[in-house]
matplotlib code that plots the C-alpha trace (Angstrom):
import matplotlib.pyplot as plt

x = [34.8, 35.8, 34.7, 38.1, 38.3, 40.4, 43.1, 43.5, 42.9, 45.4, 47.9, 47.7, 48.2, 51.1, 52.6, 51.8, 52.6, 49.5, 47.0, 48.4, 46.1, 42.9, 40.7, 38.8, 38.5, 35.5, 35.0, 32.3, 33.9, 31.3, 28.2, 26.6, 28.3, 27.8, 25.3, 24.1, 24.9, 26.4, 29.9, 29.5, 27.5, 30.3, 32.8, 31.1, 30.5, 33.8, 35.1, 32.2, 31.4, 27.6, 26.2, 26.1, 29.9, 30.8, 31.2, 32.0, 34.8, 34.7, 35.0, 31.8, 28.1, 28.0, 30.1, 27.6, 24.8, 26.0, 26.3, 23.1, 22.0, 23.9, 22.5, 26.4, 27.6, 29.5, 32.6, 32.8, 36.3, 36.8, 39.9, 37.9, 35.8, 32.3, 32.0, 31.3, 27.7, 26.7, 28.5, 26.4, 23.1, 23.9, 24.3, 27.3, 27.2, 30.5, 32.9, 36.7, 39.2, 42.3, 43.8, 44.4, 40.4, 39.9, 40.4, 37.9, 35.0, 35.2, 35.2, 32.2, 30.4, 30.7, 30.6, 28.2]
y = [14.7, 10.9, 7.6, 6.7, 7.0, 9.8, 7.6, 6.6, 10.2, 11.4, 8.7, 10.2, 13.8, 12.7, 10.3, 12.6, 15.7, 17.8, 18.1, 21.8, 22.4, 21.6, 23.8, 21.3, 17.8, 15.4, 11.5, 8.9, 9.0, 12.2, 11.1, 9.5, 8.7, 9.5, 10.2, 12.0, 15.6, 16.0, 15.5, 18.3, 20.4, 20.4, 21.6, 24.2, 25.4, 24.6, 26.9, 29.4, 29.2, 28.5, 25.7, 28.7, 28.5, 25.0, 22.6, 18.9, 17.5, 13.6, 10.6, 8.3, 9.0, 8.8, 11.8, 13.8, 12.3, 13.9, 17.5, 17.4, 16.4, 18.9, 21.9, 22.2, 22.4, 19.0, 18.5, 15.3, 13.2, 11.0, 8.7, 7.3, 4.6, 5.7, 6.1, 9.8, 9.1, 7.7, 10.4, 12.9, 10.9, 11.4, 15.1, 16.1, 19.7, 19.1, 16.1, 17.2, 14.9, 16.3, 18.4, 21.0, 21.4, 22.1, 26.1, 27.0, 24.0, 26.1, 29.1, 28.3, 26.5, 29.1, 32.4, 31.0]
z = [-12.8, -13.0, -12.4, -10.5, -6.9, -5.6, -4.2, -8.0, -9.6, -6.6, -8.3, -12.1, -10.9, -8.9, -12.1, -14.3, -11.8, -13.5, -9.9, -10.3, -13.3, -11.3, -9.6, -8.5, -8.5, -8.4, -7.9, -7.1, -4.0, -2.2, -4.3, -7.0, -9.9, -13.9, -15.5, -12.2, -12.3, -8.7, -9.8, -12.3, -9.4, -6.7, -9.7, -10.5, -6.7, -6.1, -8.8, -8.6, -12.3, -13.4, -15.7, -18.7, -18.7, -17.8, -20.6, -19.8, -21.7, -21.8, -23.9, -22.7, -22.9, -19.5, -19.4, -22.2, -20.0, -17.0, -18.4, -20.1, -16.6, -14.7, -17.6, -19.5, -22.7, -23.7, -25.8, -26.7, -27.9, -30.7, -29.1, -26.1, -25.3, -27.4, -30.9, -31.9, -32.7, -29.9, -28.1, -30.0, -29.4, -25.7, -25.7, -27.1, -28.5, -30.4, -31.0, -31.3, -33.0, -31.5, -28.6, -30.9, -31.8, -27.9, -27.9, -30.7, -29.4, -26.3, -27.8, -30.3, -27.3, -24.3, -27.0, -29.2]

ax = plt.figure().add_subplot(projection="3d")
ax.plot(x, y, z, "-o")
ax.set_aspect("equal")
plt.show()
């Protein structure tokens, strides 16, 4: 779920030749943008998964605003755009300060 269009999320999966990864991908383009929860909803239809085991990964409050919105858990990263506080003010369950910190946030967050 991103703020770019899809014609420029199209063009970092193509430079960066990771679309493969994605079972799903969802822009501002179909709907309202962050903080509203659409976004998240159409992934998780999309993907058949419910809000219980969906955790938003981003590195703007609008990003935790949008899974507290959409009923997720929310990973939020330290090397983005907000400040981990403010990330955590917005909903953040956990703030992770490196890719490597990724597995055991899920983990914690979708066990736990």
């Amino acid at each position: 779920a991103t703020g770019k269009s899809k014609r420029g999320l199209d063009m970092v999966f193509e430079a960066h030749g990771i679309g493969h990864h994605f079972v799903t991908a969802q822009t501002s383009d179909f709907g309202p943008g962050k903080p509203a929860p659409d976004m998240l909803h159409r992934a998780m239809s999309e993907a058949g998964i419910e809000a219980q085991y969906t955790v938003m990964i981003g590195d703007t409050t609008y990003d935790m605003e949008m899974a507290v919105n959409a009923g997720t858990k929310a990973i939020g990263v330290s090397w983005g755009y907000h400040a981990d506080g403010e990330l955590l003010s917005a909903g953040a369950d956990v703030i992770i300060h490196g890719y490597w910190d990724l597995p055991s946030a899920l983990e914690d967050l979708v066990d736990g």
